[in-house]
DSSP file (Angstrom, degrees, kcal/mol; ACC not computed):
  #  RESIDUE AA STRUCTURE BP1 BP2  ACC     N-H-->O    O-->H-N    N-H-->O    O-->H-N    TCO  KAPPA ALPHA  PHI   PSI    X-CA   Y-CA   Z-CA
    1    1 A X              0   0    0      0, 0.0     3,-0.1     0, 0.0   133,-0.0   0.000 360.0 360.0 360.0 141.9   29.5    1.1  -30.4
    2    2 A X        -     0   0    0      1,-0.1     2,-0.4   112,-0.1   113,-0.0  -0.149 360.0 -90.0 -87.6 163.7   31.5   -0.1  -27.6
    3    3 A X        -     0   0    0      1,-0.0     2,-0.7    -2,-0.0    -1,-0.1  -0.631  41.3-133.9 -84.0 150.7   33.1   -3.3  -27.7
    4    4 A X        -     0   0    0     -2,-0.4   114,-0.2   115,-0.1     2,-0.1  -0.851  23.1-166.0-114.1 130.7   30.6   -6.2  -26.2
    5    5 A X  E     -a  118   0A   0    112,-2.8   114,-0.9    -2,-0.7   111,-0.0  -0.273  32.2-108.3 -96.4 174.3   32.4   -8.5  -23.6
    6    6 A X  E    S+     0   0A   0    112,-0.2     2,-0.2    -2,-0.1   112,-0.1  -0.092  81.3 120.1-101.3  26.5   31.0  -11.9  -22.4
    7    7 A X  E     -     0   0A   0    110,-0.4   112,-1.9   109,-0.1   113,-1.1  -0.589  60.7-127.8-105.3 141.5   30.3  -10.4  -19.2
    8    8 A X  E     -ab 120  43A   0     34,-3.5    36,-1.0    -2,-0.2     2,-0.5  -0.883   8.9-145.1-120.2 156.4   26.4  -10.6  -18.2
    9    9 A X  E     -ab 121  44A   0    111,-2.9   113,-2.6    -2,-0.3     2,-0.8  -0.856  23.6-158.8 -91.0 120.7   23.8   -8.1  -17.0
   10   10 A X  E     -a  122   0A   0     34,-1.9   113,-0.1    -2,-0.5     2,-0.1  -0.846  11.2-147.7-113.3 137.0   21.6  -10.0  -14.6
   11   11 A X    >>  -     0   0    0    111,-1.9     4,-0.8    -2,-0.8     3,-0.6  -0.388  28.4 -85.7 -88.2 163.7   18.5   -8.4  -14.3
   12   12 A X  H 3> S+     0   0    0      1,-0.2     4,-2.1     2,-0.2     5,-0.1   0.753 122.9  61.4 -38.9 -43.5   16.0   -8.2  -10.9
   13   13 A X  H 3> S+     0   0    0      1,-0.2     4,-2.8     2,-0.2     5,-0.2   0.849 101.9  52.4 -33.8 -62.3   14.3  -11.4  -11.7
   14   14 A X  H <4 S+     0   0    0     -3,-0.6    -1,-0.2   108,-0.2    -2,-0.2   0.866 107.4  46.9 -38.4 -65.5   17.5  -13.1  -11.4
   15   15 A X  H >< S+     0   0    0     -4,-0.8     3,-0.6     1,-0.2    -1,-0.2   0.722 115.1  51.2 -50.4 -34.6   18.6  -11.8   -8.0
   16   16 A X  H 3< S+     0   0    0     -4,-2.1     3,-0.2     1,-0.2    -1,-0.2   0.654  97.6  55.8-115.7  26.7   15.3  -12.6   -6.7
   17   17 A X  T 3< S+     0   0    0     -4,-2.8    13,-0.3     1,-0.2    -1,-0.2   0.525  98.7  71.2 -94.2   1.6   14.7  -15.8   -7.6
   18   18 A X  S <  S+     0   0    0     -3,-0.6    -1,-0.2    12,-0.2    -2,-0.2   0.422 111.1  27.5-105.3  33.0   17.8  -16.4   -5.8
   19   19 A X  S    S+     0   0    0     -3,-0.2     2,-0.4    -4,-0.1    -1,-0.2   0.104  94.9 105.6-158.1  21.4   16.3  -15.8   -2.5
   20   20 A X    >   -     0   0    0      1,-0.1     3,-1.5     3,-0.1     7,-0.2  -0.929  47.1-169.9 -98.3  88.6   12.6  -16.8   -3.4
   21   21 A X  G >  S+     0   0    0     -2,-0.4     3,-0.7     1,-0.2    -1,-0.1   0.543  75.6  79.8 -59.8  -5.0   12.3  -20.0   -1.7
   22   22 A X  G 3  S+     0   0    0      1,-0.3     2,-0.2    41,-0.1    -1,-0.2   0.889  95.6  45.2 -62.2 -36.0    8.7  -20.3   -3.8
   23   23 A X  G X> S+     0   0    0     -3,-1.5     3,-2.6     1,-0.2     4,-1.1  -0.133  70.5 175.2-105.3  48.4   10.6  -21.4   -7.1
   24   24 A X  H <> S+     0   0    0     -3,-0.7     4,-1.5     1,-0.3    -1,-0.2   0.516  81.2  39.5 -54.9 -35.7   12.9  -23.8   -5.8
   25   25 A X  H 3> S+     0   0    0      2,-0.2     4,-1.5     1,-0.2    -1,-0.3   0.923 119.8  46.5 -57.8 -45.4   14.4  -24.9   -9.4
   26   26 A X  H <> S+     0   0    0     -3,-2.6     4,-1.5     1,-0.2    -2,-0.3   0.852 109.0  58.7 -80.5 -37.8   14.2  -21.1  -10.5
   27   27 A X  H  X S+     0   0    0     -4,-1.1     4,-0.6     2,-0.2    -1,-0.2   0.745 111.8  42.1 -92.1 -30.0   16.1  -20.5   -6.6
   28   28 A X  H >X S+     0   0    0     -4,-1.5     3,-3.2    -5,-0.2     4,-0.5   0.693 112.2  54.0 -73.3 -90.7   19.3  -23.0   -7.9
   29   29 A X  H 3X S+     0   0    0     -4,-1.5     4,-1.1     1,-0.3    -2,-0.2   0.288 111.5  40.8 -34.1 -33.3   19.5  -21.7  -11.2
   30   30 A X  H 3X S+     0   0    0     -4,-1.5     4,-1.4    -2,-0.4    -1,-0.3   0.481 111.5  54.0-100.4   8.1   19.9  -18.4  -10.1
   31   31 A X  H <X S+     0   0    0     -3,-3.2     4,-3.0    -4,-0.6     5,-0.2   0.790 113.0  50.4 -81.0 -50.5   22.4  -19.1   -7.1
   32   32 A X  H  X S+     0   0    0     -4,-0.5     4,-2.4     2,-0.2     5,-0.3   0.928 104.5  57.8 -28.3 -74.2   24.3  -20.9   -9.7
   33   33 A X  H  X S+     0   0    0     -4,-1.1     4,-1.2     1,-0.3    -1,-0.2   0.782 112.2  36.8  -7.3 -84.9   24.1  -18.0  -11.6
   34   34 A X  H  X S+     0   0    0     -4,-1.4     4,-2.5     2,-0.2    -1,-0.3   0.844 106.3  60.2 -42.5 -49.6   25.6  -15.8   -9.2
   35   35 A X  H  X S+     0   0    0     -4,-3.0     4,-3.1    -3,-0.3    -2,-0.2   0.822 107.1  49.1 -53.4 -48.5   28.1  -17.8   -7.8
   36   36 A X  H  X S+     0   0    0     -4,-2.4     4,-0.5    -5,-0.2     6,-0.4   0.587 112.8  53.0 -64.9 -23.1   29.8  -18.2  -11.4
   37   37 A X  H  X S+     0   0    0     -4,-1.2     6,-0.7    -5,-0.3     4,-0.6   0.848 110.6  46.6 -75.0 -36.3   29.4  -14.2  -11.6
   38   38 A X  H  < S+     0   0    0     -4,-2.5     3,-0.4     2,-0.2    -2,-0.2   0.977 119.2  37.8 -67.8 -43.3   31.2  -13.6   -8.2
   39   39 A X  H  < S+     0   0    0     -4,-3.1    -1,-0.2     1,-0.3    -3,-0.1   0.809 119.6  36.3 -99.5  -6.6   33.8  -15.7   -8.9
   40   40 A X  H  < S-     0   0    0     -4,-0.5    -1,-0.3    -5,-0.2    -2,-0.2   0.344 102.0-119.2-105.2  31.3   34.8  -15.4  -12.3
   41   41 A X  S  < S+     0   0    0     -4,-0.6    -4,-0.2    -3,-0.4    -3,-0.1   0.701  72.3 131.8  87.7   4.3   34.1  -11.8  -12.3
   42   42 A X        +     0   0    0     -5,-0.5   -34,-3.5    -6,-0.4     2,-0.3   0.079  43.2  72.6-106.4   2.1   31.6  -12.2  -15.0
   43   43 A X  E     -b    8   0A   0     -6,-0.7    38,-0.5   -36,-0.2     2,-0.3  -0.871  47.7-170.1-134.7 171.1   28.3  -10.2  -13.9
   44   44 A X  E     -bc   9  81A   0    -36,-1.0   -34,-1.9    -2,-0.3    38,-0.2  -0.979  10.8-177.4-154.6 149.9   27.7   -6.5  -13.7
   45   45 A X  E     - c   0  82A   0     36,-2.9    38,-1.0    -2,-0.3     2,-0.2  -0.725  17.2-127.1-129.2-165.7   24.5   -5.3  -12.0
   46   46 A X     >  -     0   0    0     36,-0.2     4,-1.5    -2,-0.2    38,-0.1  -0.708  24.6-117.2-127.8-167.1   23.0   -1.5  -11.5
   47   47 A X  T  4 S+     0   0    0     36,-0.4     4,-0.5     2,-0.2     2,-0.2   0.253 116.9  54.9-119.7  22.3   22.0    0.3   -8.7
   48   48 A X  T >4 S+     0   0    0      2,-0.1     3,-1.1     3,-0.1     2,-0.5   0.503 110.4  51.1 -92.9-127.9   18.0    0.6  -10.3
   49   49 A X  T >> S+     0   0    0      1,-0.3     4,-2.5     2,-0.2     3,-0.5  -0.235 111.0  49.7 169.3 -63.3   18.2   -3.4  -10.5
   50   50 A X  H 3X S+     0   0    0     -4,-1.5     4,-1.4    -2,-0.5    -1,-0.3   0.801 114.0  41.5  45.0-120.0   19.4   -3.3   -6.6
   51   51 A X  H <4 S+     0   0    0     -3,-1.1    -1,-0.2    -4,-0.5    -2,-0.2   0.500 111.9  57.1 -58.8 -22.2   16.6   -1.1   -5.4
   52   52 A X  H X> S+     0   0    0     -3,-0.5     4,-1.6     2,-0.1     3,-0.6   0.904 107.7  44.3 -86.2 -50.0   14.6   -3.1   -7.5
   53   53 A X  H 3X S+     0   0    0     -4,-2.5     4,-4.2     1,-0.2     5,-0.5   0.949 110.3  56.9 -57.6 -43.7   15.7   -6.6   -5.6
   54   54 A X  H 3< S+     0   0    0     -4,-1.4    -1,-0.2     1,-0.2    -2,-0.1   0.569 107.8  49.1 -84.8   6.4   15.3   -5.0   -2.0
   55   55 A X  H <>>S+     0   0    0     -3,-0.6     4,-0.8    -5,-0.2     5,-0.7   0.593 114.1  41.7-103.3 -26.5   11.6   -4.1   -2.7
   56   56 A X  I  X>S+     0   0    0     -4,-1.6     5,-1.5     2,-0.2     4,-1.1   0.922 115.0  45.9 -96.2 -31.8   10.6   -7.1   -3.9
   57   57 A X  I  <5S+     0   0    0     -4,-4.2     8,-2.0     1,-0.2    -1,-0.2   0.868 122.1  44.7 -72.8 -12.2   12.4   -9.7   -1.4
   58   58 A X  I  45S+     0   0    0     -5,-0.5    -1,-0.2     6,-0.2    -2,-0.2   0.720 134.5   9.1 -95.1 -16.3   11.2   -7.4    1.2
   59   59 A X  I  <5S+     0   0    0     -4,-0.8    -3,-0.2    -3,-0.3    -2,-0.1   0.526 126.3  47.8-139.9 -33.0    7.6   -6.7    0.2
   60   60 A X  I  <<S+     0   0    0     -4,-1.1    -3,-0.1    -5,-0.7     2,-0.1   0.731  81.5  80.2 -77.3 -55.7    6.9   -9.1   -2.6
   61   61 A X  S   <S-     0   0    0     -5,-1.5   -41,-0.0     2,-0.1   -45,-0.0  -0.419  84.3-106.0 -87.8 172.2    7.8  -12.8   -2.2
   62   62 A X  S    S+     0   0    0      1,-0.3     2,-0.7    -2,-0.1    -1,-0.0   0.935 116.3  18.2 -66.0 -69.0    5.9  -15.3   -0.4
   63   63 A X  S    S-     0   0    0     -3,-0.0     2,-0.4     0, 0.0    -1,-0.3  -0.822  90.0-172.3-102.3 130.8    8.6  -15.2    2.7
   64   64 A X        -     0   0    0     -2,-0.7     2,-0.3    -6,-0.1    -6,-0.2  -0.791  20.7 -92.6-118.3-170.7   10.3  -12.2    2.2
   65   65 A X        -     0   0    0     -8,-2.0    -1,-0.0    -2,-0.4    -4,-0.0  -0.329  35.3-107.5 -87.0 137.4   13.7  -10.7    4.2
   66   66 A X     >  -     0   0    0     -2,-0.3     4,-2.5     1,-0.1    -1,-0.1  -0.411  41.1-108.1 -57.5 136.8   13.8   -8.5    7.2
   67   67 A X  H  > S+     0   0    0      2,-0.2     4,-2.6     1,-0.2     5,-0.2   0.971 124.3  57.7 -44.0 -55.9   14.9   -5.3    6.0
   68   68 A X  H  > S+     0   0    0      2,-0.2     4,-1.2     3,-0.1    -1,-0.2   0.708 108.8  49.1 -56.7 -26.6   18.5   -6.1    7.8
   69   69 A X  H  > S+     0   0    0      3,-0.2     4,-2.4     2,-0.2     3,-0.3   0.974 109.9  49.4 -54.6 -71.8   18.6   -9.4    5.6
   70   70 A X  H >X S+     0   0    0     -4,-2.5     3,-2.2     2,-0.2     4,-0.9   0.851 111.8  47.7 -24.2 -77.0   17.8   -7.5    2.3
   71   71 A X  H 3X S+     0   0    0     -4,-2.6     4,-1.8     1,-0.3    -1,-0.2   0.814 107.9  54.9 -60.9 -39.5   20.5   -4.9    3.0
   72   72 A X  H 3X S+     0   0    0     -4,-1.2     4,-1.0    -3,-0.3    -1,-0.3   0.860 115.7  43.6 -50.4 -40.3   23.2   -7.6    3.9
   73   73 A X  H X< S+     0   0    0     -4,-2.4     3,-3.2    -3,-2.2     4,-0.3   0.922 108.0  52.2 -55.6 -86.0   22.3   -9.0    0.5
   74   74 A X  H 3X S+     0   0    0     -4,-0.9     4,-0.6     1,-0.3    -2,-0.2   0.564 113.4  48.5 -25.5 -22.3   22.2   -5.8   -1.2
   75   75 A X  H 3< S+     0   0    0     -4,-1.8    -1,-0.3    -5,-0.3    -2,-0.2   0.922 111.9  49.0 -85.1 -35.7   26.0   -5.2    0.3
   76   76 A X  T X< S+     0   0    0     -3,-3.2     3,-1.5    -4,-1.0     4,-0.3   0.994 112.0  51.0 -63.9 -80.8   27.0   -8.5   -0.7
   77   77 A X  G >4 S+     0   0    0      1,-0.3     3,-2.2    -4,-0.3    -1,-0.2   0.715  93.7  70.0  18.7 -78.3   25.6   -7.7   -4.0
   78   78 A X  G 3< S+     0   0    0     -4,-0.6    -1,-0.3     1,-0.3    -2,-0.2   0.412  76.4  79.7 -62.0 -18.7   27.2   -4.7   -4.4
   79   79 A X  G <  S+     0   0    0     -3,-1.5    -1,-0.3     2,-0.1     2,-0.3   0.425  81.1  90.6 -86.3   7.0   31.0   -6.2   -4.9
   80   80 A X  S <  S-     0   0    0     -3,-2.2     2,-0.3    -4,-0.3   -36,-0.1  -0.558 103.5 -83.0 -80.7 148.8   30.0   -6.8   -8.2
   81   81 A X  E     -c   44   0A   0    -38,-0.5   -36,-2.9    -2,-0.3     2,-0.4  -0.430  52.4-158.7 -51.0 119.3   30.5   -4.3  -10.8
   82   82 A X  E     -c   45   0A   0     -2,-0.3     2,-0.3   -38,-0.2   -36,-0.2  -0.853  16.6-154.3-116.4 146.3   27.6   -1.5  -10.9
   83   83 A X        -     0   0    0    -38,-1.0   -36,-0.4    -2,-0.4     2,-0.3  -0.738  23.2-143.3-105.2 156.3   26.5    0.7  -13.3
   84   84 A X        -     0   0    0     -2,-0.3     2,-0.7   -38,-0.1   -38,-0.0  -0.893  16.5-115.1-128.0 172.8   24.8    3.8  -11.8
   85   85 A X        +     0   0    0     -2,-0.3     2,-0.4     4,-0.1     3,-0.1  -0.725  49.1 152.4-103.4 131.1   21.9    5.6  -13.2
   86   86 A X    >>  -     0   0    0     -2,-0.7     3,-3.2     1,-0.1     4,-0.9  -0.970  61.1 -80.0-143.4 146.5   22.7    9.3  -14.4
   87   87 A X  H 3> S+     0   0    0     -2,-0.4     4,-5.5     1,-0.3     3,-0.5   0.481 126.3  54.1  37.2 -87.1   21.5   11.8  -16.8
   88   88 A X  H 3> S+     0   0    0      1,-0.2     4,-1.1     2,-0.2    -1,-0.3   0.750 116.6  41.4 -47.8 -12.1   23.5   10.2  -19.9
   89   89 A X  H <> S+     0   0    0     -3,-3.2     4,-3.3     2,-0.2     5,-0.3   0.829 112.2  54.7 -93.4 -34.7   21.6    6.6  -19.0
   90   90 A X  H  X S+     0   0    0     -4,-0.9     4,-2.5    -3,-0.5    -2,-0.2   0.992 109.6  43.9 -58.5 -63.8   18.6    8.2  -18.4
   91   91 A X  H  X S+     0   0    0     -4,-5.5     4,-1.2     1,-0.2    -1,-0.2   0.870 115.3  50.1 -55.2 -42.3   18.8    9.8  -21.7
   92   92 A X  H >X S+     0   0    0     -4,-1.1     4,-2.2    -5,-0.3     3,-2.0   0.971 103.6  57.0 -50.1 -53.7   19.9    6.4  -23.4
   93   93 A X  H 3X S+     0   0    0     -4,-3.3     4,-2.7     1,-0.3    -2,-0.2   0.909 106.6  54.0 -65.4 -37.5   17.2    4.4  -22.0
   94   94 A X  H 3X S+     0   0    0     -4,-2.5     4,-1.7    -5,-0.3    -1,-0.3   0.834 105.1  45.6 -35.7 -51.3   15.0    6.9  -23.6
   95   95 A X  H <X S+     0   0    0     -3,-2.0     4,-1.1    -4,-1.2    -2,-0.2   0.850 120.1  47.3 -81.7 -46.4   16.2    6.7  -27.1
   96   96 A X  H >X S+     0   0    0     -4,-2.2     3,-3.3     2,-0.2     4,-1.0   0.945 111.4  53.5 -25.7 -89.0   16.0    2.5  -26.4
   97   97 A X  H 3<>S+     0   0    0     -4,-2.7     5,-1.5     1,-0.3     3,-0.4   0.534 113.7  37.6  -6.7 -83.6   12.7    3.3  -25.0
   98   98 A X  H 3<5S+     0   0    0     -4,-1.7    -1,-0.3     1,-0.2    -2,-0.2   0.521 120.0  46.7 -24.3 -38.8   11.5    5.2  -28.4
   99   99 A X  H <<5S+     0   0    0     -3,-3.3    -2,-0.2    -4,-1.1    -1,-0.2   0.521 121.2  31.2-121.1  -8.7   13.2    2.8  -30.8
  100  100 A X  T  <5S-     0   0    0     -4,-1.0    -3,-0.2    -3,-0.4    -2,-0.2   0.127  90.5-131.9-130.7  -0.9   12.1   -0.7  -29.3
  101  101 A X  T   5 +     0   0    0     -5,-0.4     2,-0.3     1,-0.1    -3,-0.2   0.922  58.2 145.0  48.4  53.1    9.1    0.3  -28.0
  102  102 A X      < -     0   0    0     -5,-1.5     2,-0.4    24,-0.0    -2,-0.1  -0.606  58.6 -89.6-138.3 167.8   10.2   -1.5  -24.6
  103  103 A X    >>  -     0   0    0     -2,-0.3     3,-1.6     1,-0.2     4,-1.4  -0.717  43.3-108.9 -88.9 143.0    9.1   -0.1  -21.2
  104  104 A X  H >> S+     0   0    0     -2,-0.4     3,-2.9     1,-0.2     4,-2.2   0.968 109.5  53.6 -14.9 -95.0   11.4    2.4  -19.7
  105  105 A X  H 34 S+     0   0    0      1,-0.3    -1,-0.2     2,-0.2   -57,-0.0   0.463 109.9  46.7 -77.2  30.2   12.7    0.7  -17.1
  106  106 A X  H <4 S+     0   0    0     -3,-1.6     4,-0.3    -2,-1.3    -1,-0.3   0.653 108.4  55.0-122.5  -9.8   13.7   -2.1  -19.0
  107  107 A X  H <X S+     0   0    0     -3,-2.9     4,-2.7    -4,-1.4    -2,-0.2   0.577 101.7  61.8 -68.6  -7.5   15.3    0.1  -21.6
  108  108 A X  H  X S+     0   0    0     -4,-2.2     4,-1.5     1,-0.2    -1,-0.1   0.855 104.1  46.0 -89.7 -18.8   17.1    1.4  -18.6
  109  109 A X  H  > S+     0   0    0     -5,-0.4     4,-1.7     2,-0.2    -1,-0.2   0.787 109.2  59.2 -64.3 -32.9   18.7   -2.2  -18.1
  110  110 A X  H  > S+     0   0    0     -4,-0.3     4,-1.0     2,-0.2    -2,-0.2   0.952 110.8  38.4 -47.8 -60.4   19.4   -2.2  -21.9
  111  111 A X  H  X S+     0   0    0     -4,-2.7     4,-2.7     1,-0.3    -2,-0.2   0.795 107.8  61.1 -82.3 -14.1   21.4    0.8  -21.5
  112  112 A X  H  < S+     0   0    0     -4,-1.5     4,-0.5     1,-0.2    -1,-0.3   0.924 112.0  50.2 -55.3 -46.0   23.1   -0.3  -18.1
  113  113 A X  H  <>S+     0   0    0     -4,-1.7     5,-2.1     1,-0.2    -2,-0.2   0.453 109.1  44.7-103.4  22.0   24.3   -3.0  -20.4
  114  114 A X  H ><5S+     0   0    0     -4,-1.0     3,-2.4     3,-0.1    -1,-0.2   0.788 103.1  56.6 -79.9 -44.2   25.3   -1.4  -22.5
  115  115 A X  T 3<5S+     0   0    0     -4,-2.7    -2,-0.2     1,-0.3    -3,-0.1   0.532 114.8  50.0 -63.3  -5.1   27.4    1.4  -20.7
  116  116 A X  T 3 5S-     0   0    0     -4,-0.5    -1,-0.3     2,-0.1  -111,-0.1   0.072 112.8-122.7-123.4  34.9   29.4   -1.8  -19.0
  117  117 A X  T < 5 +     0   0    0     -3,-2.4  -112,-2.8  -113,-0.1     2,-0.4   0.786  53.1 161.5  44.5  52.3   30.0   -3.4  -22.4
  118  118 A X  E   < -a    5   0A   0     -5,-2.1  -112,-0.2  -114,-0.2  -110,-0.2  -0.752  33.6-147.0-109.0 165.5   28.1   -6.9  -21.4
  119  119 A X  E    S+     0   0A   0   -112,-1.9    17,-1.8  -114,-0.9     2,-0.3   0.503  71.8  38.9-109.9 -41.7   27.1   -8.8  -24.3
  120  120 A X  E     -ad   8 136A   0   -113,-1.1  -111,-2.9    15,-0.2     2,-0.5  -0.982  62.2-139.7-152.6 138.8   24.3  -10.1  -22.9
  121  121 A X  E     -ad   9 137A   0     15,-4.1    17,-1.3    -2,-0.3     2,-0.4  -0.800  18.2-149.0 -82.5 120.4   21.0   -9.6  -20.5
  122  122 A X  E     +ad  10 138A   0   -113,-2.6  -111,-1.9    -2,-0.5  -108,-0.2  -0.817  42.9 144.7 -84.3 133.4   20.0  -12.3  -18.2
  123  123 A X        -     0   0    0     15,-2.1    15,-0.3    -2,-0.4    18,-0.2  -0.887  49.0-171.4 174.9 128.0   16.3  -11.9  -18.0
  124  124 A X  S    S+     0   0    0     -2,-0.2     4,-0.1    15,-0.2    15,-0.1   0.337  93.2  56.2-101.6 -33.7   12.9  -13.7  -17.6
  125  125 A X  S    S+     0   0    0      2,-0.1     2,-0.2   -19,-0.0     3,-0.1   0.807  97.7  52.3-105.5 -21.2   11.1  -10.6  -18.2
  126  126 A X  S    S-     0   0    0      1,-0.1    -3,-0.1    12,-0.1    12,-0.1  -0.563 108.3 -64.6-103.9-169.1   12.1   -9.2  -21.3
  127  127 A X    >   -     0   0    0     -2,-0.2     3,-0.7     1,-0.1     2,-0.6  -0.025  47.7-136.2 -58.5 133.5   12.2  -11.1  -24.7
  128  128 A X  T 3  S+     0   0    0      1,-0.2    10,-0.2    -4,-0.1    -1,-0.1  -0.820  92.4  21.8 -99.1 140.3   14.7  -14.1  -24.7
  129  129 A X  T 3  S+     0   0    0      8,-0.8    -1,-0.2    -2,-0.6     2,-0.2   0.393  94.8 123.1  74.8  10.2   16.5  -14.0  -27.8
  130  130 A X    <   -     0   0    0     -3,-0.7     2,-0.7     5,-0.0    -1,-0.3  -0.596  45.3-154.5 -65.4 133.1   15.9  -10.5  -28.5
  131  131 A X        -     0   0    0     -2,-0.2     2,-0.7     5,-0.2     5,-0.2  -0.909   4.7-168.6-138.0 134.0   18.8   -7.8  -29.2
  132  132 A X  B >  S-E  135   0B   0      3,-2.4     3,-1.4    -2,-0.7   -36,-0.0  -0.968  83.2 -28.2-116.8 114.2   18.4   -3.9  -28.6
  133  133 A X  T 3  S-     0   0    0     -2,-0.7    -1,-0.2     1,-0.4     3,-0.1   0.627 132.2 -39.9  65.3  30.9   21.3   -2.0  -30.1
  134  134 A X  T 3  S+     0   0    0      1,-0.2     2,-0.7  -133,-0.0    -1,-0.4   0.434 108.8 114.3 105.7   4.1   23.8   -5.2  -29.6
  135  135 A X  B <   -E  132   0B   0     -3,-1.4    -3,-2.4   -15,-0.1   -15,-0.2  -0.809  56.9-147.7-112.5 110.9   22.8   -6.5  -26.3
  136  136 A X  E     -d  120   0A   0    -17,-1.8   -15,-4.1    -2,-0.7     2,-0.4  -0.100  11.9-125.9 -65.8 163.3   21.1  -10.1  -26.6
  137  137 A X  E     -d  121   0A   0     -7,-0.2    -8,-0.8   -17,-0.2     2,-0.2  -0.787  25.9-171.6 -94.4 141.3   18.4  -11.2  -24.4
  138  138 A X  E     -d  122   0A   0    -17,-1.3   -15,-2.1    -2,-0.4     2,-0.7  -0.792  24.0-153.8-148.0 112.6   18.5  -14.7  -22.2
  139  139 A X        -     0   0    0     -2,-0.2   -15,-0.2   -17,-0.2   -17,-0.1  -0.660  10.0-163.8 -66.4 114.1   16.0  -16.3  -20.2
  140  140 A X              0   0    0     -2,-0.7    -1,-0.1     1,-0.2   -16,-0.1   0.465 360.0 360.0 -84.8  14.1   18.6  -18.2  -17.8
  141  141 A X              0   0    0    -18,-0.2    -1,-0.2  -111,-0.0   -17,-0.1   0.388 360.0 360.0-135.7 360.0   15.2  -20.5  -17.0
């Protein structure tokens, strides 16, 4: 088992409540959120989690982003640490998948945060205070 740093996984939710003008409380909390990952270094995304944010501000939210806004996020984004998804995650999220009985793609967030040794998932959707294979759960809302 890898060692688990205090570093967090911020899940889709996260990112797009911080550019969902709908949830204005949920829309600080998760600028906060960010802002304390960019600059101490402290958040790790993927690049399903991403794709996942530029579908939903674009298609999803009440006002959503121009495609060219989305992607200007999604670059901005991106100087954050990222796990990418390959074969051996694939395969993890699976054995997650099987053993937690958890939807695929949220075992595949498990195993993102695992493969970057974060401690903990920030997350709305899946259980807060739940831990799959040493990675805790946290509703940051």
């Amino acid at each position: 088992m890898n060692f688990m740093s205090d570093r967090a996984f911020l899940d889709t939710n996260v990112l797009v409540y911080a550019y969902d003008r709908s949830a204005p409380r949920k829309q600080v909390r998760a600028q906060e959120l960010l802002k304390q990952g960019l600059e101490e270094d402290s958040a790790v995304l993927s690049v399903q989690v991403l794709g996942e944010f530029f579908v939903t501000v674009t298609r999803k939210i009440r006002t959503p982003l121009s495609l060219a806004e989305a992607r200007e996020v999604v670059d901005m984004m991106a100087v954050l640490p990222l796990v990418d998804t390959d074969r051996p995650l694939n395969r993890r999220a699976i054995e997650i998948c099987e053993r937690h009985q958890i939807s695929y793609w949220d075992a595949l967030i498990v195993a993102a945060a695992q493969r970057a040794s974060c401690g903990k998932v920030l997350s709305e959707d899946l259980q807060s205070g739940a831990t799959y294979d040493g990675v805790r759960i946290e509703n940051p809302f």
